[in-house]
C-alpha positions in Angstrom: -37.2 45.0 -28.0 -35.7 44.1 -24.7 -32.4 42.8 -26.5 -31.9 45.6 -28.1 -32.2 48.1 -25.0 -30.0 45.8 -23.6 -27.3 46.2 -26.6 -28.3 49.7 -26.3 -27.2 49.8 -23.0 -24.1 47.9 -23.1 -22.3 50.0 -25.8 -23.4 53.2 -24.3 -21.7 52.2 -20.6 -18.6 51.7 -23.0 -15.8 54.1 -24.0 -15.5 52.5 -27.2 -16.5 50.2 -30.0 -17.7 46.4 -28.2 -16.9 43.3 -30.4 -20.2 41.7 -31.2 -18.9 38.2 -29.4 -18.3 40.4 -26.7 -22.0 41.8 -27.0 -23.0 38.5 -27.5 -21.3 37.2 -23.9 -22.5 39.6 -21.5 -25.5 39.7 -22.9 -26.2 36.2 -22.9 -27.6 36.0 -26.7 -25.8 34.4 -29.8 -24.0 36.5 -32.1 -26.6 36.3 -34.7 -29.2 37.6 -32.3 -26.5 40.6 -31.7 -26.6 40.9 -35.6 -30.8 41.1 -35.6 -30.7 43.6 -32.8 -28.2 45.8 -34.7 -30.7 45.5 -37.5 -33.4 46.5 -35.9 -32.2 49.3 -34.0 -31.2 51.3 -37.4 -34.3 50.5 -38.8 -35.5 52.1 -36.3 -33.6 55.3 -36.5 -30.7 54.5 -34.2 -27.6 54.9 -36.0 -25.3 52.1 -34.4 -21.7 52.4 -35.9 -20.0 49.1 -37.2 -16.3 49.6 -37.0 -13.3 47.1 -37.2 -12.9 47.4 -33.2 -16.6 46.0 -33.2 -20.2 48.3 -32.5 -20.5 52.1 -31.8 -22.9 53.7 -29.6 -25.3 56.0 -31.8 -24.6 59.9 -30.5 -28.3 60.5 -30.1 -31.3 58.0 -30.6 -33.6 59.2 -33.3 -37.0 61.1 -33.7 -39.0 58.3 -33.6 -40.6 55.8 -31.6 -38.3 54.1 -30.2 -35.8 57.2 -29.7 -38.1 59.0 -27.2 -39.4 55.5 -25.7 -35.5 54.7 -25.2 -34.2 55.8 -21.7 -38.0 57.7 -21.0 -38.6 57.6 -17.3 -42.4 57.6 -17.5 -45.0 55.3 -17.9 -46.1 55.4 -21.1 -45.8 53.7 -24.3 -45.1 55.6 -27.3 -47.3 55.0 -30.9 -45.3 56.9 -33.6 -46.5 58.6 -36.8 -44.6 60.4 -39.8 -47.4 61.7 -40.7 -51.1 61.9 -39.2 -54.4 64.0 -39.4 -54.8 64.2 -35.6 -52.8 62.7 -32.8 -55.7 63.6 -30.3 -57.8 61.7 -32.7 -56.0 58.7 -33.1 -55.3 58.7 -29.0 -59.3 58.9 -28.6 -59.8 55.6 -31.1 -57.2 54.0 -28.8 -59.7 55.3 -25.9 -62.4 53.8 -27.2 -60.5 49.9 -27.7 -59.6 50.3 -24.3 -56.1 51.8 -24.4 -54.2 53.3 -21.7 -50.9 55.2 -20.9 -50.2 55.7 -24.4 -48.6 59.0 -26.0 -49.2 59.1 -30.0 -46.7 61.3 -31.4 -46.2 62.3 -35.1 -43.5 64.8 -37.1 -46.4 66.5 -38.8 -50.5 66.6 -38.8 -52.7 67.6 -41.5 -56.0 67.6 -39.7 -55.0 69.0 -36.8 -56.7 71.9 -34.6 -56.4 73.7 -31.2 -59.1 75.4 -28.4 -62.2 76.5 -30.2 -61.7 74.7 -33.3 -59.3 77.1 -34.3 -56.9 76.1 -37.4 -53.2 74.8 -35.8 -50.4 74.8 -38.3 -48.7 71.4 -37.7 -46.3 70.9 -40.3 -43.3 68.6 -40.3 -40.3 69.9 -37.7 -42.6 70.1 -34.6 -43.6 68.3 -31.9 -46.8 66.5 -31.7 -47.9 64.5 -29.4 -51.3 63.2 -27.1 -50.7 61.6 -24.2 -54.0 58.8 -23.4 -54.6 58.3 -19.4 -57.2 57.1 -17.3 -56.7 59.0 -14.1 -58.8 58.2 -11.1 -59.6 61.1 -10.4 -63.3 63.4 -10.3 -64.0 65.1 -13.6 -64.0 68.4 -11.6 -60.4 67.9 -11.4 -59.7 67.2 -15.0 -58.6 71.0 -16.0 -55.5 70.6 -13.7 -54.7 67.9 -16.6 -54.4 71.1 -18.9 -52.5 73.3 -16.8 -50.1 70.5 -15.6 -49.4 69.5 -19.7 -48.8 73.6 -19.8 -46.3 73.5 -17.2 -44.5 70.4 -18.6 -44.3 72.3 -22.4 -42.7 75.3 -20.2 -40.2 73.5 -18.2 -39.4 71.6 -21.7 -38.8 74.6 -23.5 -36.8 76.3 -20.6 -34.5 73.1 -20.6 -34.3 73.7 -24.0 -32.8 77.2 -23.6 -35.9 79.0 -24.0 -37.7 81.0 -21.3 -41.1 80.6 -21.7 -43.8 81.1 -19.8 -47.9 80.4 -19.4 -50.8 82.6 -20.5 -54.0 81.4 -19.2 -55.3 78.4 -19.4 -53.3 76.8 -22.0 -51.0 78.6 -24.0 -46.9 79.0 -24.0 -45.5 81.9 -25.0 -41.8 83.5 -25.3 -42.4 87.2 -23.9 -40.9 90.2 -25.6 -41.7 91.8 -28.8 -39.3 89.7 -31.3 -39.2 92.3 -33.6 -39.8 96.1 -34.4 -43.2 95.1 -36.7 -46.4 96.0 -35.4 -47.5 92.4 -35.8 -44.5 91.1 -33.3 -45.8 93.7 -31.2 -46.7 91.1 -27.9 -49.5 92.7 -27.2 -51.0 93.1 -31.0 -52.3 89.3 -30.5 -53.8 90.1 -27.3 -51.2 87.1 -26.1 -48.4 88.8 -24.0 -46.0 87.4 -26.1 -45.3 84.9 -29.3 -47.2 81.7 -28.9 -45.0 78.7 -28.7 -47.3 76.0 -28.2 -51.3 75.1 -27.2 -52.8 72.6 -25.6 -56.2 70.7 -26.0 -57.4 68.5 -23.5 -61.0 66.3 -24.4 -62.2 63.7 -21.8 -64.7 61.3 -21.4 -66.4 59.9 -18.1 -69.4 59.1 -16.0 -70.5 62.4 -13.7 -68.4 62.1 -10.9 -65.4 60.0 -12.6 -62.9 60.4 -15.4 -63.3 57.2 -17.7 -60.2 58.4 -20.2 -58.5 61.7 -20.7 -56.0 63.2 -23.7 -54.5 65.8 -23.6 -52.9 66.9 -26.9 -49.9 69.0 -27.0 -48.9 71.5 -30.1 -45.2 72.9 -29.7 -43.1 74.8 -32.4 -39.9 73.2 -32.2 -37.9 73.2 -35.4 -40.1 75.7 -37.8 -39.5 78.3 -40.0 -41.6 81.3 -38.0 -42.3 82.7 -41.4 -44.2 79.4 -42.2 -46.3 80.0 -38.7 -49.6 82.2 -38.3 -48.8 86.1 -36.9 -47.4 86.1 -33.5 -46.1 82.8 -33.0 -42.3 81.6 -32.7 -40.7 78.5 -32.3 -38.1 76.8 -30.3 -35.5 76.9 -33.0 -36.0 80.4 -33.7 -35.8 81.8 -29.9 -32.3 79.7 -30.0 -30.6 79.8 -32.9 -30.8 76.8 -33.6 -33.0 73.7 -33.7 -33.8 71.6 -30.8 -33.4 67.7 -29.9 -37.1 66.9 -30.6 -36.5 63.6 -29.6 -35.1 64.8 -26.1 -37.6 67.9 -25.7 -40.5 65.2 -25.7 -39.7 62.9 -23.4 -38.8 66.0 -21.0 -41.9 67.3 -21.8 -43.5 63.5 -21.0 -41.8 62.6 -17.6 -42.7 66.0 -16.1 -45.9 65.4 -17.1 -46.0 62.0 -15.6 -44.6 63.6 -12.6 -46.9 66.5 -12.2 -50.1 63.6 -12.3 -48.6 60.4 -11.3 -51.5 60.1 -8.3 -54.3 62.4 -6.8 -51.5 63.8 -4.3 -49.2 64.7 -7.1 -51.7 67.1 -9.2 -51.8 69.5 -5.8 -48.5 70.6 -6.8 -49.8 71.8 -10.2 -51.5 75.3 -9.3 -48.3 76.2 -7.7 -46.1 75.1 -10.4 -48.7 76.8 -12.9 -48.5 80.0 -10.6 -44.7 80.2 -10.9 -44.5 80.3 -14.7 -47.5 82.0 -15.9 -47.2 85.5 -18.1 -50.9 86.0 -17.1 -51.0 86.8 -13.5 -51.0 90.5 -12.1 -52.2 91.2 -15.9 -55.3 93.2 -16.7 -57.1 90.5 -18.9 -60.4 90.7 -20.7 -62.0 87.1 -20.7 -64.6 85.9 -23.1 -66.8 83.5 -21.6 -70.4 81.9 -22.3 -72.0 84.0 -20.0 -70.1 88.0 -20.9 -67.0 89.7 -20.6 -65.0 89.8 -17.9 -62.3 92.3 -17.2 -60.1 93.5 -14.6 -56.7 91.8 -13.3 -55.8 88.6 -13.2 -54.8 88.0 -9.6 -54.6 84.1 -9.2 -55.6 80.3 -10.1 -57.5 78.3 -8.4 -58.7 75.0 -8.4 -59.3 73.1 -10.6 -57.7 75.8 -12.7 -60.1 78.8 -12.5 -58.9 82.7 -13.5 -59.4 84.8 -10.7 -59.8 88.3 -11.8 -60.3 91.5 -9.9 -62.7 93.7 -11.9 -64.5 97.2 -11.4 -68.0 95.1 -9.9 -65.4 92.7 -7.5 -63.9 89.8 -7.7 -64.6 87.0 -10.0 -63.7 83.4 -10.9 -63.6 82.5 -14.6 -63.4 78.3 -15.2 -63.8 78.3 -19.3 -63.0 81.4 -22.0 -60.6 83.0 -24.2 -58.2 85.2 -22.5 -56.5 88.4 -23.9 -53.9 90.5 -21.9 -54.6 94.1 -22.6 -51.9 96.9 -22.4 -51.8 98.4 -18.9 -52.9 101.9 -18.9 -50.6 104.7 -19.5 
């Protein structure tokens, strides 16, 4: 692999087509090795262009792999599927041999589900993808996992051309109606808005330590919204057109890395959370294990709790299912 992100490299620091003796001289290989790489590299989805001047830089690397490993500034490996039940399943069997630092992606699931056990639509067009760490970190801090891999889907999709934002604890949504149907209606789901993407984060560890953590990552990228549940969009709808996959995940990926590269690097989640969320200075109705809880939603707080101001004070909710509720007339 490394000669062929070095071949990668050289042709796409050129103007212009490189001979392959060329190739073959500055990177210190025989031509037959140049051939091999070239090989390789479209059989992996990279579309290197032979012409009579010599090799062509491929335009854009390819949904695969490779493609999003190519050029990814963060430190993770990347385990590719066509087609898969569950990424977050397959990232918890490479838990349990030991793995680390790996992100499982796949075009389409067939087994897949979100918070809940609810059903998640994962066909092919989207982007899947669980990201396997083993953070040294307390396992009272593991929900900022969650709302970091939330921010990371939001500044990905805002990249992107979209302008999403967060509704408590884990969902991205596109505000607005998106229609003039009762079921666009943004507050019909209870959501704020159309849902764009979900998270689902499941750990394992000893009582005060996180042994491994996955945190799985559901966005609507290129699919029809017709083929999706009511109330939900998708990146290619909100622009008109469909996304770079490859290049929306490995944004979403190195601002994840970023956002929990160390202990010192999660405190700048609640703020970044705070910033994009849709739920915040909402009245909210919470289900949790122990009641109802409504009021306003008037913060987060660590490790990722709702703060909501309600009729009998102030309370902090840490687990539930949120609904925004229209504000009264």
């Amino acid at each position: 692999m490394d000669t062929r992100r070095a071949l990668l490299d050289a042709l796409a620091a050129d103007d212009g087509p490189v001979s392959g003796p060329a190739l073959a001289e500055s990177l210190g290989v025989s031509r037959a090795a140049v051939w091999k790489a070239v090989e390789g590299l479209r059989e992996d989805g990279f579309a290197v262009e032979s012409t009579p001047e010599g090799y062509a830089a491929p335009e854009d690397p390819a949904y695969s792999g490779p493609g999003i490993a190519f050029g990814l500034d963060a430190p993770y490996s990347v385990e590719y599927r066509d087609r898969i039940a569950s990424t977050n399943e397959r990232a918890r069997e490479l838990a349990t041999e030991g793995a680390a630092d790996v992100a499982v992606v796949a075009d389409e699931q067939t087994g897949s589900r979100g918070r809940l056990d609810r059903e998640w639509v994962a066909p092919s067009g989207g982007v899947w993808l669980s990201v396997l760490t083993r953070p040294d970190v307390p396992t009272a801090r593991a929900p900022l996992f969650t709302l970091a891999a939330a921010v990371a889907t939001t500044d990905a999709a805002r990249e992107a051309g979209v302008d999403a934002r967060i509704k408590w604890p884990n969902d991205v949504l596109v505000e607005g109606d998106g229609g003039d149907s009762e079921e666009a209606d943004p507050d019909a789901t209870g959501r704020g808005g159309r849902k764009l993407a979900g998270i689902l984060t499941e750990m394992e560890g000893e009582a005060d330590r996180v042994g491994w953590l996955v945190v799985g990552v559901g966005v609507n990228a290129n699919l029809d919204p017709e083929a999706l549940p009511a109330g939900a969009t998708s990146l290619s709808a909100e622009r008109g057109e469909p996304v770079d996959r490859r290049r929306f995940a490995a944004t979403l990926l190195e601002r994840y890395a970023e956002l929990t590269a160390s202990p010192e690097a999660l405190d700048a989640v609640l703020p970044a959370w705070r910033e994009r969320a849709a739920t915040l200075g909402r009245r909210v109705r919470v289900d949790t294990a122990d009641g109802v809880v409504e009021g306003t939603a008037v913060d987060v707080a660590e490790p990722g709790a709702l703060v909501v101001d309600t009729d009998e004070g102030r309370r902090r909710v840490h687990a539930g299912d949120c609904e925004h509720l229209r504000d009264a007339a």
